[in-house]
C-alpha positions in Angstrom: 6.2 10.5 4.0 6.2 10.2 7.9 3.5 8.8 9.9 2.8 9.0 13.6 0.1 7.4 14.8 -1.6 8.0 18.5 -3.2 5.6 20.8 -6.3 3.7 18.8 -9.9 3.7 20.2 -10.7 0.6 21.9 -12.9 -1.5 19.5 -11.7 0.5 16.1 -12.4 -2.1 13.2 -9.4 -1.0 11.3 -6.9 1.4 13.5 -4.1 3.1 11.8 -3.2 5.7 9.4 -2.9 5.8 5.9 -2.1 7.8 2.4 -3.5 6.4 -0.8 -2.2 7.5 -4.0 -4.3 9.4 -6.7 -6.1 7.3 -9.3 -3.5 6.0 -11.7 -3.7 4.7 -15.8 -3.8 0.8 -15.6 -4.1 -1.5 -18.5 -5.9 -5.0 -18.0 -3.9 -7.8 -18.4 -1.0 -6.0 -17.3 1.1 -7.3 -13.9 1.8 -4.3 -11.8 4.2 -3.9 -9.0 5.3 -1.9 -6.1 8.0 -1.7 -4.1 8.7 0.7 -1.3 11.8 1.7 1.0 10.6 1.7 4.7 12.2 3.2 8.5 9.7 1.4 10.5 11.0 0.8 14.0 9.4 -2.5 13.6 6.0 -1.5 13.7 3.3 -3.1 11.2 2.1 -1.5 8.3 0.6 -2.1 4.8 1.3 -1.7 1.3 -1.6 -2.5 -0.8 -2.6 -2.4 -4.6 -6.7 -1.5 -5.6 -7.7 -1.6 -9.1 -10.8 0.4 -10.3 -13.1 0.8 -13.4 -13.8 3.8 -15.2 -16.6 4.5 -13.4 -14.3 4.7 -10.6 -16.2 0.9 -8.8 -13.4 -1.5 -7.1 -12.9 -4.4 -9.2 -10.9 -7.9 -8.5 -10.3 -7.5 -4.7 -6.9 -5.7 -3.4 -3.4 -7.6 -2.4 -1.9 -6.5 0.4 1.8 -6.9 2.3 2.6 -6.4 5.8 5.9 -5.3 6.7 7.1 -5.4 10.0 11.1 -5.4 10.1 13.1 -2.6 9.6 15.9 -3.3 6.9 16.6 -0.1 6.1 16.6 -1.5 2.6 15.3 0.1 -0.9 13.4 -3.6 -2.5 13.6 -5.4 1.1 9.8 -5.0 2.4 7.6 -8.1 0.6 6.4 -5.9 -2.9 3.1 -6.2 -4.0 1.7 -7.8 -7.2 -1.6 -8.3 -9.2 -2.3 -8.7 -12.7 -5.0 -5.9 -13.6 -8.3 -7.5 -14.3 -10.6 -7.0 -17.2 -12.3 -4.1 -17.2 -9.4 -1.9 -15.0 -8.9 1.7 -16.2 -6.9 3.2 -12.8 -4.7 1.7 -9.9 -4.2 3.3 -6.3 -1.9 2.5 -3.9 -2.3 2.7 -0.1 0.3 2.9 2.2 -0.6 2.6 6.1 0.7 2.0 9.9 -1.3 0.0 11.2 0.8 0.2 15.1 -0.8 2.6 17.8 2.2 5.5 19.2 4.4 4.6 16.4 6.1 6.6 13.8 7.6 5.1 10.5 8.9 6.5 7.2 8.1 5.7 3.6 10.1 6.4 0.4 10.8 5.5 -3.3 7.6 3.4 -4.0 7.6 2.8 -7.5 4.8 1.3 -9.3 6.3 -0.9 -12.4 4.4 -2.9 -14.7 5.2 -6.1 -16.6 
């Protein structure tokens, strides 16, 4: 996936741009991971992890983890964990650049669970 953002409006709350994955099967108790491989001309961005309830309500709060250097590097950017909290039927992933007139690259996320 590439992103390239524009210039932000001045007083946007959250500026960037973002994909988020389709609602995935998640099993509570479970500790889920992902991992992505990012070209990010050292501009910030986000991976984040969101678990849901069947009726499709956010449950437990989201992790997040900025990355902001450019390894290059399948496994280098910070993964992000969470166990799945009672009650979790589906898990989305959001990936996003949060850096006005940048461009980065995303590839090979993989969502693993323990």
């Amino acid at each position: 996936v590439r992103f390239a953002a524009g210039s932000f409006a001045d007083g946007c709350l959250a500026p960037g741009v973002y994909a988020e994955s389709p609602a995935l099967a998640a099993t509570p108790g479970k500790t889920y991971v992902v991992d992505a491989y990012t070209r990010n001309n050292s501009n910030v961005g986000t991976t984040a992890l969101t678990f849901y309830d069947a009726a499709g309500k956010q449950i437990g709060g989201s992790v997040s983890a900025i990355w902001n250097t450019d390894t290059g590097v399948f496994n280098a950017d910070k993964p992000v964990y969470k166990v799945a909290p009672s009650g979790t039927a589906t898990l989305k992933v959001r990936i996003g650049l949060n850096a006005a007139n940048a461009v980065t690259y995303i590839d090979l996320v993989k969502i693993t669970s323990k």
